[in-house]
C-alpha atoms as an extended CHARMM CRD file, in Angstrom:
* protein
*
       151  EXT
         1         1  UNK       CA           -122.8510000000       24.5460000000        2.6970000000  PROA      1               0.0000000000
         2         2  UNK       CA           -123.0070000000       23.9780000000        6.5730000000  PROA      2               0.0000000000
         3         3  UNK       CA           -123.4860000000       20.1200000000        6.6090000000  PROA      3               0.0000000000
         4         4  UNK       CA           -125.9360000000       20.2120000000        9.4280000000  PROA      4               0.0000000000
         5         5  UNK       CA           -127.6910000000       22.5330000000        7.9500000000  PROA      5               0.0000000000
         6         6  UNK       CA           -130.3940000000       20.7110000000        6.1540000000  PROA      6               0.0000000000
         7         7  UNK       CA           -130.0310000000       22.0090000000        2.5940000000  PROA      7               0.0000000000
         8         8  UNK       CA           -133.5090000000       22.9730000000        0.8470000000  PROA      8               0.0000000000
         9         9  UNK       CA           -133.2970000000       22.7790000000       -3.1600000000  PROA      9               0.0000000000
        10        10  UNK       CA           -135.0490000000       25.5210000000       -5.2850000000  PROA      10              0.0000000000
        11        11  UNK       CA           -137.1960000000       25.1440000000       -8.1310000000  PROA      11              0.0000000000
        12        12  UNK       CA           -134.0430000000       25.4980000000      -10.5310000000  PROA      12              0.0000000000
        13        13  UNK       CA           -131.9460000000       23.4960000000       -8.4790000000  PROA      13              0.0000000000
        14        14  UNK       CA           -134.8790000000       20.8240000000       -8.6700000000  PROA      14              0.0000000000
        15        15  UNK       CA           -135.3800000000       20.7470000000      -12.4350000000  PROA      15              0.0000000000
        16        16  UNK       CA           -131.3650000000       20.4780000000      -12.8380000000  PROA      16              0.0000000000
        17        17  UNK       CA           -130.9470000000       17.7840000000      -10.8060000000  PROA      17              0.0000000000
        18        18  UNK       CA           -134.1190000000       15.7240000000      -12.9440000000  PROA      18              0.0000000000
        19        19  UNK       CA           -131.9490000000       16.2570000000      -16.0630000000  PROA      19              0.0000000000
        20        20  UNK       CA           -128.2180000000       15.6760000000      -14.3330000000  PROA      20              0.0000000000
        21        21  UNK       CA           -129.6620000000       11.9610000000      -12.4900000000  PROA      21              0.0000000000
        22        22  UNK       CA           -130.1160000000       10.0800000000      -15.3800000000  PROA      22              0.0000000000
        23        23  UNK       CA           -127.0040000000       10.7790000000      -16.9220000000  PROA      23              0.0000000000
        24        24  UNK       CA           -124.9770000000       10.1490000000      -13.2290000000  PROA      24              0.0000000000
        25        25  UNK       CA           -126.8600000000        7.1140000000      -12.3490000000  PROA      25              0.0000000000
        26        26  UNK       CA           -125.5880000000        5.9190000000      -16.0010000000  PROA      26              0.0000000000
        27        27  UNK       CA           -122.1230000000        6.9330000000      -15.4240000000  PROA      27              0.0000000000
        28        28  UNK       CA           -122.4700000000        5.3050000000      -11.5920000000  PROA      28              0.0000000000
        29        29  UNK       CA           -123.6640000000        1.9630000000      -13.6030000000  PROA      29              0.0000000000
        30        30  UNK       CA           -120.8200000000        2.0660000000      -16.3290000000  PROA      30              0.0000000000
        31        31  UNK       CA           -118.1710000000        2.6700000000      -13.4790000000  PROA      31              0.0000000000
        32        32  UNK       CA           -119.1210000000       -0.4840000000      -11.6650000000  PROA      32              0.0000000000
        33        33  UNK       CA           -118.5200000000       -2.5460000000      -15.0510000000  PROA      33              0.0000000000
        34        34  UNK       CA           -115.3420000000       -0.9440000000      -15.4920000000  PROA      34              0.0000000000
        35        35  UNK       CA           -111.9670000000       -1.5520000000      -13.6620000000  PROA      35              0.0000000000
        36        36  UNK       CA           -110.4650000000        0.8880000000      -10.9310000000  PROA      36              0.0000000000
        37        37  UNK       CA           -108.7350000000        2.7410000000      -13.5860000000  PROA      37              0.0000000000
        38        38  UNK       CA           -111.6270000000        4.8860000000      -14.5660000000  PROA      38              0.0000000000
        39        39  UNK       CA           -112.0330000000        6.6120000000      -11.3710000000  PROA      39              0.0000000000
        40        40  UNK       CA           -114.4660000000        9.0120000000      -11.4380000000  PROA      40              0.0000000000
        41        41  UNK       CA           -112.9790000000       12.6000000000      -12.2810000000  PROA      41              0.0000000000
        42        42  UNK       CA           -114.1920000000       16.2210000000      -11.4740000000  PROA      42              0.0000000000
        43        43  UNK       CA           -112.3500000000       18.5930000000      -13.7770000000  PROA      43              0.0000000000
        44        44  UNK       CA           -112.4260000000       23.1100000000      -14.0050000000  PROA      44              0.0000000000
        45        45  UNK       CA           -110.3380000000       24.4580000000      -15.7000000000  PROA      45              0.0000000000
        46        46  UNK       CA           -106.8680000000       23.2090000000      -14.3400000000  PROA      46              0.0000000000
        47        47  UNK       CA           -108.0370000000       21.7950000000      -11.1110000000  PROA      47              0.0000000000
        48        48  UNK       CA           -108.7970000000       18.2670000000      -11.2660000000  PROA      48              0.0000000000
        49        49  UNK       CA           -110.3020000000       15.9690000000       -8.3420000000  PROA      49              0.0000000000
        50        50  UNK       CA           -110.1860000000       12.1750000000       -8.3010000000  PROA      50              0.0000000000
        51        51  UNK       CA           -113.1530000000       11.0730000000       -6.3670000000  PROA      51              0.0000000000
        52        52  UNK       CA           -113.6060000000        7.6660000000       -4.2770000000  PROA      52              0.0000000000
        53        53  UNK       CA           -116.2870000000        5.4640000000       -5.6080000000  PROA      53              0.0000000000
        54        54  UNK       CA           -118.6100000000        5.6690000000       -2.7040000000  PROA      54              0.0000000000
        55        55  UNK       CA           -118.1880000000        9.4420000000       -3.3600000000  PROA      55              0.0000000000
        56        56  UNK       CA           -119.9850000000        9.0160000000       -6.5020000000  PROA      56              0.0000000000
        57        57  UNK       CA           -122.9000000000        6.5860000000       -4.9260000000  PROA      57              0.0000000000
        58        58  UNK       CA           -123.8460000000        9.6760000000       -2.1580000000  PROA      58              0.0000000000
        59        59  UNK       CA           -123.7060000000       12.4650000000       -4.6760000000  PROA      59              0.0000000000
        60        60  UNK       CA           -126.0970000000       10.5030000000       -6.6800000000  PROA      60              0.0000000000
        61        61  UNK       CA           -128.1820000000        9.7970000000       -3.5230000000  PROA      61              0.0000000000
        62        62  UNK       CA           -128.1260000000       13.3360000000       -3.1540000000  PROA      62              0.0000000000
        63        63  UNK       CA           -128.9020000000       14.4100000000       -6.9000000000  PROA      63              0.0000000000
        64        64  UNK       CA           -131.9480000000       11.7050000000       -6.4690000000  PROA      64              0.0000000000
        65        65  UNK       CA           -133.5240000000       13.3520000000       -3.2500000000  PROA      65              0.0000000000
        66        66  UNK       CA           -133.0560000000       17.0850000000       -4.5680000000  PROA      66              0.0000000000
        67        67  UNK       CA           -134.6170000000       16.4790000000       -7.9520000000  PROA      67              0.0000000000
        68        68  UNK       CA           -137.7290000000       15.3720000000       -5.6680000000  PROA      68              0.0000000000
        69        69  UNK       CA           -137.4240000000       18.7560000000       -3.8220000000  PROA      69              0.0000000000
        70        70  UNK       CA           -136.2940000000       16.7040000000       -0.1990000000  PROA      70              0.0000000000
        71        71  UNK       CA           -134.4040000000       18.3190000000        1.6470000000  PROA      71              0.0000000000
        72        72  UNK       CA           -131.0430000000       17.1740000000        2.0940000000  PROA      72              0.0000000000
        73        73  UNK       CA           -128.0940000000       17.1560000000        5.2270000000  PROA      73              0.0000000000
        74        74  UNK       CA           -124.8870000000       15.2650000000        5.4810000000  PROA      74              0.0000000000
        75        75  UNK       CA           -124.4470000000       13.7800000000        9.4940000000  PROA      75              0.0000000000
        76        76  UNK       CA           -121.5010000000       11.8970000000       10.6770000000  PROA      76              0.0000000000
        77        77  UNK       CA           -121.9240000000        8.8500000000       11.7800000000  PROA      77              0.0000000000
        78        78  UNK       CA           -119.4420000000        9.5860000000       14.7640000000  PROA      78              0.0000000000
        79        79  UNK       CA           -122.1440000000       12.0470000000       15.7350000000  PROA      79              0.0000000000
        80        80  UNK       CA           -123.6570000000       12.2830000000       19.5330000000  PROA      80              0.0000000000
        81        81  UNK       CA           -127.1790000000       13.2650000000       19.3680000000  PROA      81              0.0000000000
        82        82  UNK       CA           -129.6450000000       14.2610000000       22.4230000000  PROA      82              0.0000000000
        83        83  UNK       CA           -132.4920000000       12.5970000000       23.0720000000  PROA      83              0.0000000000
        84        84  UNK       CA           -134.8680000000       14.8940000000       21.5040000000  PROA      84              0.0000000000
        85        85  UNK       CA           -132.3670000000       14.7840000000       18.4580000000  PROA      85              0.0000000000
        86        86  UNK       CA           -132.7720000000       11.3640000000       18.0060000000  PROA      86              0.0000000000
        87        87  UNK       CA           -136.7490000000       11.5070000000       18.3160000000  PROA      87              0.0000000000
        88        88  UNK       CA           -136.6050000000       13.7600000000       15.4990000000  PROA      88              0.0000000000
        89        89  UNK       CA           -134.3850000000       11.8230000000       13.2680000000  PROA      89              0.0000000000
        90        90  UNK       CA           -136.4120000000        8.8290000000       13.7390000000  PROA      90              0.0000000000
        91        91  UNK       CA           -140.2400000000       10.7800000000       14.0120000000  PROA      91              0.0000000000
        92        92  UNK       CA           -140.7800000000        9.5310000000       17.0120000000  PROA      92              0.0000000000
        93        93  UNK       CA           -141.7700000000       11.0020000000       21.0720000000  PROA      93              0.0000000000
        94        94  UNK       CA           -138.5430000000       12.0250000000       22.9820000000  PROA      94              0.0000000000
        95        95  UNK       CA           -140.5640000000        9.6540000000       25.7950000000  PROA      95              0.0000000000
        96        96  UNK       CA           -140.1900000000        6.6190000000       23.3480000000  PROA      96              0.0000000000
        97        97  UNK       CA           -136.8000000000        7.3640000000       22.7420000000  PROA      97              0.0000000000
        98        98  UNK       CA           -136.0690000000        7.2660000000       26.4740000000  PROA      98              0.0000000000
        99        99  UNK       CA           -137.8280000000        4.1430000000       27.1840000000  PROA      99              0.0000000000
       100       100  UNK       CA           -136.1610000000        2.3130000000       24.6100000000  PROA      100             0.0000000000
       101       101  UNK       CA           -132.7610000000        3.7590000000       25.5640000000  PROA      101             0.0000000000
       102       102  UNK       CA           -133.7860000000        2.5090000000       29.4720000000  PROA      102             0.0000000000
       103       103  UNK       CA           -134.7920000000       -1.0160000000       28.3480000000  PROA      103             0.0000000000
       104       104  UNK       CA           -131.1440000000       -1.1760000000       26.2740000000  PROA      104             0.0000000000
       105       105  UNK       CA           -132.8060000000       -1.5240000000       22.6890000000  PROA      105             0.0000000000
       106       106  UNK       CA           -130.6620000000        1.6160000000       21.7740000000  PROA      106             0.0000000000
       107       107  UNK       CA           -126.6910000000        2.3670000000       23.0730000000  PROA      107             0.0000000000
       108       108  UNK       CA           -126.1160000000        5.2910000000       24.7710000000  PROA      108             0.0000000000
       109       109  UNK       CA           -123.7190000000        7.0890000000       27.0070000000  PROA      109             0.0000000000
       110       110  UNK       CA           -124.2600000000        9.8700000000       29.7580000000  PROA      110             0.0000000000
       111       111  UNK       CA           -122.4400000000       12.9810000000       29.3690000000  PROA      111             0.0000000000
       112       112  UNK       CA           -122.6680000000       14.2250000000       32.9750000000  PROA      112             0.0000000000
       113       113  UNK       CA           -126.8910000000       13.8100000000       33.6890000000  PROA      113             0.0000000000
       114       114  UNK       CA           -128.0150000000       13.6520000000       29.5670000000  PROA      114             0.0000000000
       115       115  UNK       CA           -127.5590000000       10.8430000000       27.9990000000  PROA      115             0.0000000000
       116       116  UNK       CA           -125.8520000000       10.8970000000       24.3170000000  PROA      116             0.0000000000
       117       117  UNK       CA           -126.5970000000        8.9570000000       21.4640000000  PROA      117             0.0000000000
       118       118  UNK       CA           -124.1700000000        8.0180000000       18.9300000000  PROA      118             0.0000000000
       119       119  UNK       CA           -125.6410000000        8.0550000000       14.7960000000  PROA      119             0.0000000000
       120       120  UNK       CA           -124.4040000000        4.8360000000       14.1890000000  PROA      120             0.0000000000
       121       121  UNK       CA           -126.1100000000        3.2240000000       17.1390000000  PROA      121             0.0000000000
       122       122  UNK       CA           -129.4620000000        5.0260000000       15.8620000000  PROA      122             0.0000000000
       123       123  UNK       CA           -128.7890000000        3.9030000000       12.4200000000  PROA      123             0.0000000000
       124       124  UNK       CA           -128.3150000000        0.2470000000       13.6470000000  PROA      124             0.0000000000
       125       125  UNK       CA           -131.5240000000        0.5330000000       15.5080000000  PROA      125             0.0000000000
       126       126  UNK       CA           -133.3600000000        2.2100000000       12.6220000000  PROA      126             0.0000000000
       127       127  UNK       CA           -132.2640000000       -0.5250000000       10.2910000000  PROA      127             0.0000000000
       128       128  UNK       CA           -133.1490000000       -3.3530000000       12.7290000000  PROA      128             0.0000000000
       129       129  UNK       CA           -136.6490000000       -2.2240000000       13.4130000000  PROA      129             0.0000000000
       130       130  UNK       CA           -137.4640000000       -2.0610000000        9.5350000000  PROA      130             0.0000000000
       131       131  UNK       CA           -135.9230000000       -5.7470000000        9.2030000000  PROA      131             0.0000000000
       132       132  UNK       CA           -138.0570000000       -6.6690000000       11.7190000000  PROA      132             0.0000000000
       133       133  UNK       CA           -141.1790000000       -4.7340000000       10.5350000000  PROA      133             0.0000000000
       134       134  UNK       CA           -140.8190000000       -5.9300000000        7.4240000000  PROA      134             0.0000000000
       135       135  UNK       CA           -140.6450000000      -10.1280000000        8.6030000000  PROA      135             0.0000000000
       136       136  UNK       CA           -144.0470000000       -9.5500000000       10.8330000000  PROA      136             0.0000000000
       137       137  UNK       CA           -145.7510000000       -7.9000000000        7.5980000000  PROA      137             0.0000000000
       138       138  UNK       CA           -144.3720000000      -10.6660000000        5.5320000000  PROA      138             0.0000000000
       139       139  UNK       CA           -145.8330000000      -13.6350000000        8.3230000000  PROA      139             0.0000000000
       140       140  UNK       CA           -149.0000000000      -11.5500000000        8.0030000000  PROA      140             0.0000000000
       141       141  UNK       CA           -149.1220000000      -11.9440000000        4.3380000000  PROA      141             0.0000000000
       142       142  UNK       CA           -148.2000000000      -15.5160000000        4.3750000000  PROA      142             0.0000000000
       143       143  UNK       CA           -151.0770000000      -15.6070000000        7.0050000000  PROA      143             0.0000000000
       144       144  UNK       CA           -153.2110000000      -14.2380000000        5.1980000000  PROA      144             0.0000000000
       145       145  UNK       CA           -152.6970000000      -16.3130000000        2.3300000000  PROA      145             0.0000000000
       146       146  UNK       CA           -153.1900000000      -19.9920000000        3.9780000000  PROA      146             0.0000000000
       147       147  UNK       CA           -156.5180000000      -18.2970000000        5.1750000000  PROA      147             0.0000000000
       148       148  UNK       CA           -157.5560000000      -17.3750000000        1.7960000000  PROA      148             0.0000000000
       149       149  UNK       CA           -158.4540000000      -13.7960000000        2.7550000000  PROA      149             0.0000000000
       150       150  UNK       CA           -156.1540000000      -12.1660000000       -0.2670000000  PROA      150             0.0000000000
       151       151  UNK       CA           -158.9390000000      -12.8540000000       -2.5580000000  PROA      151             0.0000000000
């Protein structure tokens, strides 16, 4: 599998996953009670593979999104995207993208006349726009409250 190649689950890989997530997200859950020691293990036939922890935590990310049919791609963070490719990862215009780029709401570096965004930078962004998305709904709900209308 081509990780930038979105991977697209089939009906059987769907249905395996809904039986496989229960029993990982247990195992994920027992592994953070236990000590070190009990590293997570992948074992066939005489190879065996000692897995980091956080290892564990994406491939049950991924198990969750698969059994739900979503399909699924692994980007590096170090990744430079274009413009358009960060519209796209964040469903928005390529226009938007440029204006916020232009009034420095989004780090970016020019590769001859295109400019380059790095994932981490978009991630940062992404992750500060749904903070502060998430405070203005909450001041409207408060709002809303000391005005009675939630009735």
């Amino acid at each position: 599998m081509n990780a930038n190649v979105p991977y697209i689950p089939t009906d059987e890989d769907r249905e395996l996953a809904k039986e496989t997530l229960p029993q990982l997200q247990r195992l994920v859950a027992r592994l953070k009670d236990e000590s070190a020691e009990n590293t997570p293990r992948l074992v066939s036939g005489e190879d065996k593979i000692v897995l980091p922890a956080n290892a564990l935590a994406l491939l049950t990310a991924f198990i969750e999104e698969t059994a739900q049919g979503h399909a699924v791609s692994v980007v590096a963070t170090a990744t430079e995207l274009t413009t358009q490719e960060a519209a796209d990862f964040l469903q928005v215009s390529r226009p938007f993208i440029v204006k916020e780029l232009e009034a420095g709401k989004i780090s970016f570096v020019r590769r001859g006349r295109y400019r380059r965004l790095r994932m981490v930078d978009l991630i940062a962004y992404q992750e500060e726009h749904s903070y502060r998305a998430e405070r203005a709904l909450q001041k409207l709900a408060d709002l809303s409250q000391q005005l009675g209308l939630d009735e």
